[in-house]
N, C-alpha and C positions, 0 to 999 in steps of 0.2 A: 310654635314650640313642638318637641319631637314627644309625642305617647308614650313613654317609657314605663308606667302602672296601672293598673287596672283601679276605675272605678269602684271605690268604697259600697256602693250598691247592686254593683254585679258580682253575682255568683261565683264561687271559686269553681274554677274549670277540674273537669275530675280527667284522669288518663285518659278513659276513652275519646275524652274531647279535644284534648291535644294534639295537634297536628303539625309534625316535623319535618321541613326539608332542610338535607345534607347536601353540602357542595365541596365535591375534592376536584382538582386540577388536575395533578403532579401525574396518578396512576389511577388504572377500573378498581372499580367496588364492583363483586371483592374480594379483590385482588389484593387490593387496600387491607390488612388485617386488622390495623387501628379502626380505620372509618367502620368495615364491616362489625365490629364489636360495639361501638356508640351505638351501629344503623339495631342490630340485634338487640341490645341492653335495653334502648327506649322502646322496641316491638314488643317484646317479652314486659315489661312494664306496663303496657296499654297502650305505649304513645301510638298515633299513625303515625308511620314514614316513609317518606320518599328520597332518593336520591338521585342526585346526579352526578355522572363524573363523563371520562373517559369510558371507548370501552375495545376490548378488541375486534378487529376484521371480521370477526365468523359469529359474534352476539349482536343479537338484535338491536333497535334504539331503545324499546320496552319491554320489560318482564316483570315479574314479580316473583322473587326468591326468600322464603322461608317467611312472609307476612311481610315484605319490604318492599316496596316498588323503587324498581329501577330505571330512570332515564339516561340513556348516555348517547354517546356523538361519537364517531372516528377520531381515533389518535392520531397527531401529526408522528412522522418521523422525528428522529434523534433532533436534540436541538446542538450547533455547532459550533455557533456563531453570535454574535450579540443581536443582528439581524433576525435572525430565526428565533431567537431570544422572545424578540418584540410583536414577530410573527404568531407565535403561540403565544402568544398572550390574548393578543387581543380574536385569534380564533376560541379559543378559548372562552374568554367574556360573553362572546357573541352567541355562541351556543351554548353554554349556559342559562342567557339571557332569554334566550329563544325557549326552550326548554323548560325553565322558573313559569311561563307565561302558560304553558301549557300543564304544569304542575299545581299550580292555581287551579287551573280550570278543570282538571278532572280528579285532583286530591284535596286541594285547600292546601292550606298550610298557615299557622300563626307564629312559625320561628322561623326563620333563614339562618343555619349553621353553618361558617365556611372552614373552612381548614385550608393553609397553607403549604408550601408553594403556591402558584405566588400571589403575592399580597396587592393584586388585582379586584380583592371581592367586596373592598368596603364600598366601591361603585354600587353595588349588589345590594347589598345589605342598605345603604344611603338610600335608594329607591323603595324599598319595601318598607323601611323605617318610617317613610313619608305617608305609608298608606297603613299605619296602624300594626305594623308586625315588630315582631322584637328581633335583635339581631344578635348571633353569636358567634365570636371570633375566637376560632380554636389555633393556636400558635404556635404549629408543630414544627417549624423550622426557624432560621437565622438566617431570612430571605438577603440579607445586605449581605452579609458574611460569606453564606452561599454564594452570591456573585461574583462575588473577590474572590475568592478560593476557586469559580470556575473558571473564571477569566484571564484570573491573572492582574486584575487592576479595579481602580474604585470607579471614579467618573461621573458622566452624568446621571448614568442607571442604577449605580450603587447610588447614591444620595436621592432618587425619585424614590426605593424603595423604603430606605430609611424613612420616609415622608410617608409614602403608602402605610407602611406598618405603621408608624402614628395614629395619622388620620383612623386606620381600623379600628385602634387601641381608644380614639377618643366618641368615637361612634357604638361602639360595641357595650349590650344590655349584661353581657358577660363575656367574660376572655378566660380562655380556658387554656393553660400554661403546662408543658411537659415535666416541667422541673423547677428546685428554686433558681436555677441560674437563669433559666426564661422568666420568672416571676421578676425577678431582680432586674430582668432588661426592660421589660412591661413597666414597672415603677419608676424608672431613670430617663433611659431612652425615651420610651413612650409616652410618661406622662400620667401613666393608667390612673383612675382611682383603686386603690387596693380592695375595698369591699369587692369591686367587682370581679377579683380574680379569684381563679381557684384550678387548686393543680391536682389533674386525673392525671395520672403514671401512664405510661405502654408495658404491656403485660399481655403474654397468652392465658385464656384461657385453664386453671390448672385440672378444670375438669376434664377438658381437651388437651392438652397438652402432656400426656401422661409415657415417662420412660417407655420402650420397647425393648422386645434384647437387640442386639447386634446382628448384624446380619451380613457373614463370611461373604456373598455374592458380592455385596457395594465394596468391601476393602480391598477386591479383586486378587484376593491368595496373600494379602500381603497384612503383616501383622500388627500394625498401624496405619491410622489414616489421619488426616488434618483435614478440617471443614472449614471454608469460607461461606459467609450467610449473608441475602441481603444483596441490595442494588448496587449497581456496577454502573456507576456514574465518574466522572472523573477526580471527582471530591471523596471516593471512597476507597484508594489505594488497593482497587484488585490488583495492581500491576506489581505491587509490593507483592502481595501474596504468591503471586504464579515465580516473579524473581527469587523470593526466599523459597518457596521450592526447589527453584533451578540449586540454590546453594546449596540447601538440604543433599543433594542425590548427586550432586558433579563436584562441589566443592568440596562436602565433606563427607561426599562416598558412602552417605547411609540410602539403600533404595530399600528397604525391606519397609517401605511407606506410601499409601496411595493415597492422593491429592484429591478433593472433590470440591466446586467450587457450583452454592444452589444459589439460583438467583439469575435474575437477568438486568438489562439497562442501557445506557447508551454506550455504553465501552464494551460490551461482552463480546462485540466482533473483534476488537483493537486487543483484548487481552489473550482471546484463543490465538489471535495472528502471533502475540507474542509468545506462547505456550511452542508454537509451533517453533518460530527461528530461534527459540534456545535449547529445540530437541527432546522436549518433557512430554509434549504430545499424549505420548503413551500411558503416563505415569498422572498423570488429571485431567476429571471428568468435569466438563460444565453442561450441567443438569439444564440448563435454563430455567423459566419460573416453573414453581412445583404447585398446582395447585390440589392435588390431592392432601389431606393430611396425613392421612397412613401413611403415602411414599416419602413424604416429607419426613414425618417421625422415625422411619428405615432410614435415611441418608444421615441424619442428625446421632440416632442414638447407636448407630457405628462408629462415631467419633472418637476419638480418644482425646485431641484437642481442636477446639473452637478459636478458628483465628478474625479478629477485627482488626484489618493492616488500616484504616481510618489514621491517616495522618495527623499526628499534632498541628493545630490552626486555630485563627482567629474562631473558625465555623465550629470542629468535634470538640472543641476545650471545654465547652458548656451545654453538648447536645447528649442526650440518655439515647443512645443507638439499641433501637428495639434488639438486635441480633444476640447483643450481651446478655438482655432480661431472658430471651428463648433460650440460647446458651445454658443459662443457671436452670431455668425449669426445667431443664429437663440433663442436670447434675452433667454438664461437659465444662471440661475445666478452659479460662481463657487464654491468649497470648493476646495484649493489645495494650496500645496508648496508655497512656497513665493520666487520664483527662481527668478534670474536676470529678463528671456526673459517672464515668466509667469510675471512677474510684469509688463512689458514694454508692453506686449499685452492686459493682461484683465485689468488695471488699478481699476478704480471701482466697475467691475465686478467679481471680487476676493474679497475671504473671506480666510485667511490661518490661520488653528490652529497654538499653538502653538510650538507646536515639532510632531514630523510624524509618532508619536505612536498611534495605533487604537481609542485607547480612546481619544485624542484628538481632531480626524477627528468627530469622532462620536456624543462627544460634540458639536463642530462645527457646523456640519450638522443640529442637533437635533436644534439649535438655530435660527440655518438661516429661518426653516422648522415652527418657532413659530413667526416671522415677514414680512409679508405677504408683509407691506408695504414698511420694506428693500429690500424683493427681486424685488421687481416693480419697484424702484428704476435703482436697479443691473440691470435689465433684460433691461429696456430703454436705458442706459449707454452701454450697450454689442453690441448692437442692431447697435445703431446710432454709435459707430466705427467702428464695422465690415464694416457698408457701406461707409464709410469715407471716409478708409484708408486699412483694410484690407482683403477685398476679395481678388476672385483669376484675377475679372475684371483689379484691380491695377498691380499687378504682372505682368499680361500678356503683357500688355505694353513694359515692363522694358526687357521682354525676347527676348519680336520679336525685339526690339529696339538695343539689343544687339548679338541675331541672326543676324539679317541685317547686324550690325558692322564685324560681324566674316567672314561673306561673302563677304564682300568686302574687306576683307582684314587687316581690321583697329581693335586695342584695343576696347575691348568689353563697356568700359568706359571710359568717358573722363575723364581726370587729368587736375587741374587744375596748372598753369605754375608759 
């Protein structure tokens, strides 16, 4: 049988004796803003931690950043194809695995945390499970969903995944859910026991995350600008964006607006190609990733509008896209999707065309961009709930609250009787 409590006559473990390893896939920590905030949250808490992810070409395999030790491997290239799909995956496993082994041996570790993409890690966690660690499965994507949506189709890979997230969801000491629409697939789909979910939000920082003015240099002379935020993968609709530009400035002849698009991914070559043969070139910048936060905070809070072109889909309908929560904190009004969790986050602060054709966004955009005193509005409303209710201040609570639970022993949640 699998160890899932601690002995009645062993001592409760105190912070300092906890010992956590992180595992992300998808992107570096931390690069990762989510992963780096848990990695940060349980340091500043006492917890030890370690992680492993990805990392780029010019960082080390080892470091240690702000009391966090970092293991990571080389990034494969873009992924294309279903082959390379399969490829990164299981390089992936492999050095992770590699890596866990030597994360034991010169950190320890009593919990194995994974986070998704992809749902590859309940191998991971199954292994460690065997030998007395507890496991946690954090479910930050809609790994089946995502396949569909990059693909183009279901098959055998979509239904192994649906299997994969199971299996994690039936393994897992706690499952840590982005929203209730993930809670709700955990319980159905998955199978979860409900005690042991529990949902930490994505949120910046609001200590960090704090308005700047504006800064004429990024608008480049021009008296509006529009922000795209966030990964440039093919499931995220930058091609919307760069196209509703094109409309913006050719169709409907308004240029007195400069285009900046932060963020990088596997598309951010395929979207500058297209920037280029529709002649916009000039008119939008791609930052690629930002990892300063100052510079970051300058490109963001010269916005005037925050665009999430995130196509309606089986995959965005039910996901909380971190870009919208940064959006609100820092009072930039949105144009995007009118999904479940985008409704339930920016409420007010959402403007959604109406179908997710360029022209529509564009439209959109171009109107938000003509009422100055709608978006003061939006921007107020974005603002005063980010700090409310959805920073990553809220969150953090709820994690160490439920850390603490898994440490001693008990459901990461309580159920009511």
């Amino acid at each position: 049988m699998l160890k899932t409590t601690r002995s009645e006559s062993e001592p409760p473990m105190m912070p300092g004796d906890r010992k956590v390893l992180l595992v992300l896939e998808n992107l570096p920590v931390p690069h990762d803003r989510r992963m780096w905030q848990l990695a940060t949250s349980l340091q500043r808490a006492g917890y030890h931690v370690s992680v492993i992810s990805p990392r780029p070409p010019e960082d080390p395999e080892y470091c240690m950043l702000e009391g966090v030790h970092l293991y990571r491997y080389p990034m494969l290239p873009p992924t294309h194809s279903v082959g390379s799909f399969l490829k990164e995956a299981l390089y992936c496993l492999w050095h992770t695995f590699r890596l866990s082994k030597r994360v034991a041996k010169e950190q320890g570790f009593d919990v194995v945390h994974v986070g998704n993409p992809l749902d590859i890690f309940w191998s991971l966690g199954l292994y460690y499970k065997l030998r007395d660690k507890k496991f946690v499965y954090e479910h930050r994507d809609l790994c089946p969903e995502l396949y569909e949506v990059r693909f183009g189709k279901k098959g055998l890979f979509y239904h192994l995944q649906v299997l994969f997230e199971r299996w994690s969801y039936q393994i897992a000491d706690m499952i840590i859910e982005m929203n209730e629409s993930y809670r709700k697939n955990a319980l159905e789909r998955g199978r979860a026991p409900a005690e042991r979910i529990v949902i930490v939000r994505s949120g910046p920082r609001a200590s960090e995350f704090i308005p700047v003015e504006s800064d004429p240099a990024v608008k480049q002379g021009k008296k509006h600008m529009v922000c795209y935020l966030g990964v440039m993968g093919p499931q995220d609709g930058t091609d919307i964006f760069v196209k509703a530009a094109h409309h913006i400035l050719h169709n409907r002849g308004y240029t007195d607006v400069h285009f900046v698009a932060v963020g990088s991914g596997d598309c951010l070559e395929e979207v500058k190609q297209l920037a280029r043969t529709l002649g916009i070139e000039e008119h939008i910048t791609f930052t690629g990733f930002v990892r300063e936060r100052e510079l970051l905070l300058r490109y963001l809070c010269s916005a005037d509008v925050g665009v999430a072109s995130d196509p309606d889909n089986t995959y965005t309908a039910r996901s909380t896209m971190n870009k919208i929560i940064e959006f609100m904190a820092l009072g930039i009004p949105i144009v995007a999707t009118r999904s479940i969790e985008n409704k339930w986050s920016a409420q007010e602060t959402l403007v959604s065309p109406p179908s997710d054709t360029p022209e529509a966004f564009g439209d959109t955009i171009l109107e938000l961009l003509h009422d100055e005193e709608r978006r003061k509005r939006m921007s107020e409303f974005g603002r005063r709930r980010f700090l409310e209710c959805l920073s990553w201040e809220h969150s953090e609570v709820i994690l160490l609250s439920a850390y603490d639970r898994l440490f001693q022993g008990l459901p990461p949640t309580h159920q009511p009787k």
